[in-house]
C-alpha positions as CSV (number, residue, x, y, z in Angstrom):
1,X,0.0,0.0,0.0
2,X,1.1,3.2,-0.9
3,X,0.7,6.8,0.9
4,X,0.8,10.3,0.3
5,X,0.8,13.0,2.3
6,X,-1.2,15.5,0.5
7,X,-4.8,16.6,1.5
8,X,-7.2,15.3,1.1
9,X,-5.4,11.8,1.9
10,X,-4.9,9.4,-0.5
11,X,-3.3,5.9,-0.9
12,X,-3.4,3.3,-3.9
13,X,-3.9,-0.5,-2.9
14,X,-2.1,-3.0,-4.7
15,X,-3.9,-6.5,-5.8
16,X,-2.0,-8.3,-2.9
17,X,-3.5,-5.2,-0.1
18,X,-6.8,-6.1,-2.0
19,X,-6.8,-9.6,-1.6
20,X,-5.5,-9.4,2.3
21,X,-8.8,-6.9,2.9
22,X,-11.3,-9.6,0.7
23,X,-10.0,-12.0,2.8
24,X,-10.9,-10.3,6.3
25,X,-14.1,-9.1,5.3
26,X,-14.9,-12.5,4.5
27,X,-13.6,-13.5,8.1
28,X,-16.0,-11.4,9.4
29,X,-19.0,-12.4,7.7
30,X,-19.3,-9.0,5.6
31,X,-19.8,-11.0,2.1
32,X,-21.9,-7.9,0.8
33,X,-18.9,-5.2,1.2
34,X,-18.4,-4.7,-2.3
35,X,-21.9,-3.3,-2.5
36,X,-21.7,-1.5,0.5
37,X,-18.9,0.7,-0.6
38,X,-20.6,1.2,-3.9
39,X,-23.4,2.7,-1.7
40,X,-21.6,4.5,0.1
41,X,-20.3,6.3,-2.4
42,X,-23.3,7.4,-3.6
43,X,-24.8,8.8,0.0
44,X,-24.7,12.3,0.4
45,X,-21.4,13.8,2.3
46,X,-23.3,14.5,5.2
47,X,-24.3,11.6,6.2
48,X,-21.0,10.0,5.5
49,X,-19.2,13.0,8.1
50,X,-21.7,11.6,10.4
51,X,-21.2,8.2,10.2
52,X,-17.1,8.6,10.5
53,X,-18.0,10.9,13.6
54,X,-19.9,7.8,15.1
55,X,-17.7,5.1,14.4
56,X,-14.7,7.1,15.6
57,X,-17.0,7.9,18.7
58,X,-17.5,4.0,19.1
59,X,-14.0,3.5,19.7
60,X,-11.8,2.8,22.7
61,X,-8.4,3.6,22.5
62,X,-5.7,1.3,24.6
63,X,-1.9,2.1,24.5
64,X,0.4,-0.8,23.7
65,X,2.7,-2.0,21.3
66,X,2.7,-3.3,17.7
67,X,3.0,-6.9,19.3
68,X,0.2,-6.6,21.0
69,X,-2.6,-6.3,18.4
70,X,-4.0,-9.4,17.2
71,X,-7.1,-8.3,15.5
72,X,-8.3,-6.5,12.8
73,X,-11.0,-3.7,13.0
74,X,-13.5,-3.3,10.4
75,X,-16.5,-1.1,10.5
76,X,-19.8,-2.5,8.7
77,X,-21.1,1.4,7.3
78,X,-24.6,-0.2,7.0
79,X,-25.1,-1.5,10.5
80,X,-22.9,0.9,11.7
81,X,-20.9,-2.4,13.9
82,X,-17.3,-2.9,14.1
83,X,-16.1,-6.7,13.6
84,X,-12.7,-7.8,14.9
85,X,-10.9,-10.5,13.1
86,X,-8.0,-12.0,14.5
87,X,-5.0,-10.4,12.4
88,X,-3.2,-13.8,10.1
89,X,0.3,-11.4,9.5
């Protein structure tokens, strides 16, 4: 995966990145994500804004280490549910 640090964000996936994410969506049961995203692209920005702001208020944070995280957090836009998938890398 590749970064840039110009705003708004961006970063390009490669077909290996893509296959990794497939995978764990599949591990948590999201079989439908494909279609999800496409939708999601197509609701107004507004009600994306507020959907970030309530995922991101959803969270816990923990300190730690890089060795200590085992799972995988993915957010589910539609129920608006995280799933955590234990991390195969």
């Amino acid at each position: 995966m590749h970064h840039w640090a110009v705003y708004p964000s961006q970063f390009e996936v490669d077909e290996f990145i893509l296959a990794e994410y497939v995978g764990y969506r599949e591990r948590a049961g999201l079989f439908a994500w494909q279609e999800t995203a496409a939708g999601f692209l197509r609701w107004p920005d507004e009600r994306r804004y507020e959907l970030a702001e309530r995922a991101l208020a959803s969270t816990e944070l923990t300190h730690g280490t890089a060795q200590d995280c085992d799972e995988i957090a993915l957010y589910d836009p539609e129920f608006e549910q995280w799933h955590f998938v234990p991390y195969t890398g």
